[in-house]
C-alpha positions as MATLAB code, in Angstrom:
seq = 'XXXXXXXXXXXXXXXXXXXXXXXXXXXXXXXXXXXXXXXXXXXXXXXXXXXXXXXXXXXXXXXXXXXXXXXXXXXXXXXXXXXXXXXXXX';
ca = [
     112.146   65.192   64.804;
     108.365   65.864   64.498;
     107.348   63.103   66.772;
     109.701   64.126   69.648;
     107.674   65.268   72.942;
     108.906   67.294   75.571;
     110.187   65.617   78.783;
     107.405   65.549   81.299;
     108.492   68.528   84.216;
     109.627   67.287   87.122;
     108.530   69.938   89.507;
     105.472   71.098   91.291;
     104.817   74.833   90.151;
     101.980   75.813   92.849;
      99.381   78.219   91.181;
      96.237   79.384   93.734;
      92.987   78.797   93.226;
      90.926   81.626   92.214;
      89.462   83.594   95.344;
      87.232   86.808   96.515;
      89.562   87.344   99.088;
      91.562   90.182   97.603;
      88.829   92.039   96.514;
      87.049   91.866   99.619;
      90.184   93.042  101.672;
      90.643   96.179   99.000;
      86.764   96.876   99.654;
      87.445   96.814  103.233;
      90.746   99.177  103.197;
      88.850  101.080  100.797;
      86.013  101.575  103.079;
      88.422  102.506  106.531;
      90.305  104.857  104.165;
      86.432  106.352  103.179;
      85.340  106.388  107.058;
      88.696  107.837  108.252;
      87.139  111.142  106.272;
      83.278  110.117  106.951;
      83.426  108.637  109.858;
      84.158  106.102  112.465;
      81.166  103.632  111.829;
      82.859  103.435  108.163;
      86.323  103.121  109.364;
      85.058  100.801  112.046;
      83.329   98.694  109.223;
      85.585   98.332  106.294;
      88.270   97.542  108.896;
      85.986   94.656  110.078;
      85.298   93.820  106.361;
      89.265   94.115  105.689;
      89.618   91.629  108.756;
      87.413   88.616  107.183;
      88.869   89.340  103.684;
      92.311   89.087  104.984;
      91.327   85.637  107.368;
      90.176   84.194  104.368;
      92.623   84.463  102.341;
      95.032   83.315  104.778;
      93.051   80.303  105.415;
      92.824   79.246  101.969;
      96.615   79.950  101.240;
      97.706   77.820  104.273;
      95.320   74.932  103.002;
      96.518   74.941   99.536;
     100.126   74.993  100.187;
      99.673   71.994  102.861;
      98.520   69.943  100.450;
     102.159   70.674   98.178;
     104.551   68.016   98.753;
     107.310   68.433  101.677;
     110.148   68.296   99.851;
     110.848   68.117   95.493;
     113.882   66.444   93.958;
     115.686   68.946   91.481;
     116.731   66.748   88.170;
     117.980   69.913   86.655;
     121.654   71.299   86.764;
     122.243   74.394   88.653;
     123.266   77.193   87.279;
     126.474   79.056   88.634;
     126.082   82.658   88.866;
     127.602   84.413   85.844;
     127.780   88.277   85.749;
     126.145   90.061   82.585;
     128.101   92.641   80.608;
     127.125   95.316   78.033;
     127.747   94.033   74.494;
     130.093   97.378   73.826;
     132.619   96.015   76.555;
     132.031   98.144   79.330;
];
């Protein structure tokens, strides 16, 4: 029993790189939210910071997912769905 290892998985869980591209689309939003109140160079500007931080982070989700494979076989039964009830029988 104590030299048993678990089987190796068989599917491809993707997980993203880390990436500034969140934060710098929440500084832009933040920033148009601030200019909408301060003024339209703001507004103007954290929309055009929103923008890039929004391009990027479409750019590097599209070429991390290409490089996923195309299609994964499933070794694993599937489950039926099975409908949950209380444990006081209701």
């Amino acid at each position: 029993m104590a030299d048993e290892h678990p089987p190796s998985a068989s599917e491809v869980v993707f997980l993203p790189r880390p990436s500034w591209a969140p934060a710098v689309l929440a500084v832009g939003l933040a920033v148009a939210l601030a200019g909408a109140f301060a003024g339209w160079f703001y507004a103007a500007l954290g929309g055009l910071i929103a923008l890039i931080g929004l391009w990027i982070w479409i750019k590097q989700s599209a070429a991390e997912t290409a490089q996923l494979p195309a299609d994964q076989a499933v070794d694993t039964a599937v489950l039926p769905p099975v409908n949950v009830r209380r444990a006081n029988g209701r």
